[in-house]
C-alpha positions in Angstrom: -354.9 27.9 -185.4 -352.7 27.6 -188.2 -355.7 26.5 -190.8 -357.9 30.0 -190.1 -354.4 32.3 -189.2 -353.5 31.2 -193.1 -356.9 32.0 -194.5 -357.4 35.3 -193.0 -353.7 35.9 -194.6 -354.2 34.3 -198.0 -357.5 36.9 -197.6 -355.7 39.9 -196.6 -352.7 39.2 -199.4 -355.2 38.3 -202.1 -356.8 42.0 -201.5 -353.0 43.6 -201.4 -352.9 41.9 -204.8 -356.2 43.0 -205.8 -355.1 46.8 -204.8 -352.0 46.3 -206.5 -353.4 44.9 -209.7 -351.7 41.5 -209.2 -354.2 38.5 -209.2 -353.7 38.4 -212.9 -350.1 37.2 -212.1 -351.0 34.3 -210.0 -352.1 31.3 -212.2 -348.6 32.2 -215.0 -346.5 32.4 -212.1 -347.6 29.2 -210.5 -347.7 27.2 -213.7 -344.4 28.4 -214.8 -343.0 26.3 -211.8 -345.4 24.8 -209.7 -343.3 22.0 -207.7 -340.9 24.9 -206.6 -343.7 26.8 -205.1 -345.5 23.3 -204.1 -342.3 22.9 -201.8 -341.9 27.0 -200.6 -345.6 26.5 -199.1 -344.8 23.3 -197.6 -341.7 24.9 -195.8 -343.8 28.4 -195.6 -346.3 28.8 -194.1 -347.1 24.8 -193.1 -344.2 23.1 -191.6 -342.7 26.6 -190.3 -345.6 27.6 -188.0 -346.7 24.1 -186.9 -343.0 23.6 -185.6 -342.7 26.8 -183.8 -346.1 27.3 -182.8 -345.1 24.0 -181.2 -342.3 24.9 -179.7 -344.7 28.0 -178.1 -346.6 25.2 -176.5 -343.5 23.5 -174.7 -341.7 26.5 -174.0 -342.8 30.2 -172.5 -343.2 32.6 -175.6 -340.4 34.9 -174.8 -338.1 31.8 -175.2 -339.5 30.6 -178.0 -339.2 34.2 -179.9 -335.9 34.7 -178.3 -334.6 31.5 -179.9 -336.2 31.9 -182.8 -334.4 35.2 -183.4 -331.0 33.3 -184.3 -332.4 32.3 -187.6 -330.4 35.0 -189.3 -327.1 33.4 -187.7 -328.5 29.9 -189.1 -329.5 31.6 -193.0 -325.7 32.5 -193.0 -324.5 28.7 -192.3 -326.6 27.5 -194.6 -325.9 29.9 -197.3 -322.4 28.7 -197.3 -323.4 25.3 -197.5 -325.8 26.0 -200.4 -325.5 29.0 -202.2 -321.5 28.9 -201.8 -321.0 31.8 -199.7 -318.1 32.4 -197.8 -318.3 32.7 -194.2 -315.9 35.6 -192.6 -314.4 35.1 -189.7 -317.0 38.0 -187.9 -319.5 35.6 -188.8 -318.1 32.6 -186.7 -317.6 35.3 -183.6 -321.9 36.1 -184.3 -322.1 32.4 -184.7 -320.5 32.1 -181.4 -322.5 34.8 -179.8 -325.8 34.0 -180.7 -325.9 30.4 -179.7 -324.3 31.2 -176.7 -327.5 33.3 -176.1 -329.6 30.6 -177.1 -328.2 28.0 -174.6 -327.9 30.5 -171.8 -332.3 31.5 -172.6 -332.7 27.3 -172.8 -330.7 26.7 -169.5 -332.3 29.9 -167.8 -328.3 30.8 -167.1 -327.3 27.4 -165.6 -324.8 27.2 -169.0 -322.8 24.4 -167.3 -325.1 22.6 -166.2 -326.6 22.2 -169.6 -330.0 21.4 -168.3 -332.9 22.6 -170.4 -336.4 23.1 -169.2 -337.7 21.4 -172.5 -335.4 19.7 -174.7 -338.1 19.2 -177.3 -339.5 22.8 -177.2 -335.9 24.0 -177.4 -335.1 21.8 -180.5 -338.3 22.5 -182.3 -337.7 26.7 -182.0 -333.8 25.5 -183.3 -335.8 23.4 -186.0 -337.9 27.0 -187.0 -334.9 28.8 -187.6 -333.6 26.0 -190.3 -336.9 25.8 -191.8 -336.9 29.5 -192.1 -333.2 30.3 -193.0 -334.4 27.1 -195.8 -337.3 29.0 -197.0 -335.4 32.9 -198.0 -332.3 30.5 -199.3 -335.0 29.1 -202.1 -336.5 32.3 -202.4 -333.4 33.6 -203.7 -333.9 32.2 -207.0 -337.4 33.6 -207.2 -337.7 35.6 -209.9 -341.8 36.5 -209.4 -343.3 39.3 -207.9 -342.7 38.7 -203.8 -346.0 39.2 -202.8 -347.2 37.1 -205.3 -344.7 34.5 -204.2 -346.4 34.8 -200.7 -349.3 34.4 -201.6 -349.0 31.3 -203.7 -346.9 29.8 -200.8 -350.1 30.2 -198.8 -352.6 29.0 -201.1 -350.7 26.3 -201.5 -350.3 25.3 -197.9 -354.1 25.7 -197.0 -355.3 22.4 -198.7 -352.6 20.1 -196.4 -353.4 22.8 -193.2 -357.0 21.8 -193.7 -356.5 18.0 -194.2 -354.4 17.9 -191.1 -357.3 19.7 -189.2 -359.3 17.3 -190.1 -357.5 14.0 -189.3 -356.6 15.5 -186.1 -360.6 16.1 -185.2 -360.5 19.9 -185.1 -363.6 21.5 -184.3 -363.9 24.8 -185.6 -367.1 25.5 -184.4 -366.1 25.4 -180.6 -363.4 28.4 -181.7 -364.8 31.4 -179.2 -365.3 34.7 -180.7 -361.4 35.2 -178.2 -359.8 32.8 -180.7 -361.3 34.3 -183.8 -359.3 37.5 -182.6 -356.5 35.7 -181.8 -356.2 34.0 -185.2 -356.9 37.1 -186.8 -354.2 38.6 -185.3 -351.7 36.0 -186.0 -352.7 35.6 -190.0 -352.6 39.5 -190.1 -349.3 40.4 -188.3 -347.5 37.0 -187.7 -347.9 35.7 -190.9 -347.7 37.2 -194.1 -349.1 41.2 -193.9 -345.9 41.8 -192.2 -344.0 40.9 -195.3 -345.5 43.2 -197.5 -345.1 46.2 -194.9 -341.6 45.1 -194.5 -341.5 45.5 -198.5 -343.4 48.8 -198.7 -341.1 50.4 -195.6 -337.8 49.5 -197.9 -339.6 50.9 -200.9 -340.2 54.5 -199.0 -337.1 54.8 -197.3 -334.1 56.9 -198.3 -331.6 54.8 -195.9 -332.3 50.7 -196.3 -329.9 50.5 -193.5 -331.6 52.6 -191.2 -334.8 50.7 -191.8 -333.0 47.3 -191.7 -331.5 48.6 -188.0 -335.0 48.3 -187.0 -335.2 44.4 -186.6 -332.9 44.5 -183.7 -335.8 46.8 -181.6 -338.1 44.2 -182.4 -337.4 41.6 -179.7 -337.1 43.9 -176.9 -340.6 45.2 -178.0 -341.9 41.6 -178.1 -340.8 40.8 -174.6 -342.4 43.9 -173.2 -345.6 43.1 -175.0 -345.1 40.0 -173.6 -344.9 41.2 -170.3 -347.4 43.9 -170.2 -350.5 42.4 -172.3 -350.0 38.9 -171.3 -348.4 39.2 -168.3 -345.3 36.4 -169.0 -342.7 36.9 -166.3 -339.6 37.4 -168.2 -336.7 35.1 -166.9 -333.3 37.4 -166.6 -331.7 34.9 -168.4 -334.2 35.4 -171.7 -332.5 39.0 -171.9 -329.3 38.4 -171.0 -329.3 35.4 -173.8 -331.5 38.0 -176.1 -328.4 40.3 -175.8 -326.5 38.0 -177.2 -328.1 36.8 -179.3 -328.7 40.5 -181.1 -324.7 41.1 -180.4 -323.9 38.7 -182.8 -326.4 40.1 -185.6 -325.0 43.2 -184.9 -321.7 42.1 -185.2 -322.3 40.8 -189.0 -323.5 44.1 -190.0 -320.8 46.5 -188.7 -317.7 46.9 -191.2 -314.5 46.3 -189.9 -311.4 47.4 -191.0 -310.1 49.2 -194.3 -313.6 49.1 -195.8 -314.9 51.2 -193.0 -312.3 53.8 -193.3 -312.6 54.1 -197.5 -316.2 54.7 -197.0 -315.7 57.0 -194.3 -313.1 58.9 -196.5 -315.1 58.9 -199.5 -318.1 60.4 -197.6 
């Protein structure tokens, strides 16, 4: 799945570059630093997916999302570790919120008993969130046009995606015209056309915030897509752990304090 979902992407971002007059950009922009973008498409789109698409195997997908969800919480750990960022002490209380919520979703609510339906799916969705938090920490010092970044992180990644099919045996020819869709679907909107609507919607907006606010509907929509289209019974304990899970990215965006009041006084 991940060899075709990343060609149908690399095909749908190399016609958003097309549109926006871009291609001309790619060939600089890789030279200019190829092993930095040689490493962003081994972390982005290869090793990322394989994990978590792995970790959709062993676990049920509105788990596995769930889980996966706390990769903001993990960017914010790592970006103290890397980029030298202070953590404030709200972030240690979402810390503590969110992987609460992701041992109470791995447990299905038996917290004490620390008993996980699958240790290895629940490590590998864990592993996604490092992986991805690693991924926007080196894209900070990206200087190139994003989508054009995406884009090379894809082409990049297809060569090894394809190699792997093959020494694993793949046989694309037994893919049924219900797992054409299906990888269709995931290169379009899994992968990376979602970026550059993400992109355009911060572009058109008048309120980044309000947009940004968004992301925290997202996993309640997933689960009833989950649960409507699929039909995936949604364990109690996946929302309840989901709720936390969001509490403590909420938590890092509200303002406490005197920097709440000067802004409300100044409005």
């Amino acid at each position: 799945m991940l060899t075709m979902a990343s060609i149908v992407s690399a095909i749908a971002l190399i016609v958003v570059c097309g549109v926006q007059g871009k291609l001309n950009q790619l060939s600089s922009t890789f030279l200019a630093n190829p092993w930095y973008y040689l490493l962003l498409g081994l972390i982005n789109p290869l090793a990322y997916y394989l994990i978590l698409f792995k970790a959709y195997d062993l676990l049920p997908a509105s788990q596995a999302q769930a889980i996966n969800y706390s990769w903001a919480i993990t960017l914010t750990l790592m970006a103290a570790v890397f980029l030298g960022q202070k953590i404030r002490n709200k972030d240690w209380i979402a810390c503590g919120f969110s992987y609460l919520g992701v041992i109470v979703i791995a447990t299905k609510g038996n917290v004490l008993g620390l008993e996980f339906e699958s240790p290895l799916g629940v490590g590998l969705a864990l592993l996604s969130t490092l992986l991805w938090a690693s991924y926007w920490i080196l894209n900070t010092k990206n200087k190139a046009d994003p989508v054009v970044g995406v884009l090379l992180g894809f082409l990049v990644a297809i060569p090894f995606a394809i190699g792997l099919s093959i020494y694993e045996g793949a046989d694309w020819s037994q893919i049924t015209p219900k797992g054409w869709a299906a990888v269709t679907y995931v290169g379009l909107f899994e992968m990376g056309v979602t970026f550059v609507l993400w992109l355009t919607a911060l572009k058109l907006t008048e309120n980044t915030a309000r947009i940004s606010n968004l992301i925290f509907a997202s996993p309640f929509i997933s689960l009833m897509l989950l649960a409507t289209i699929i039909g995936e019974e949604i364990h109690p304990s996946t929302l309840i752990g989901l709720v936390l899970i969001i509490s403590g990215l909420v938590i890092q965006q509200v303002k406490f304090g005197k920097k709440q009041k000067q802004t409300n006084t100044a409005q």
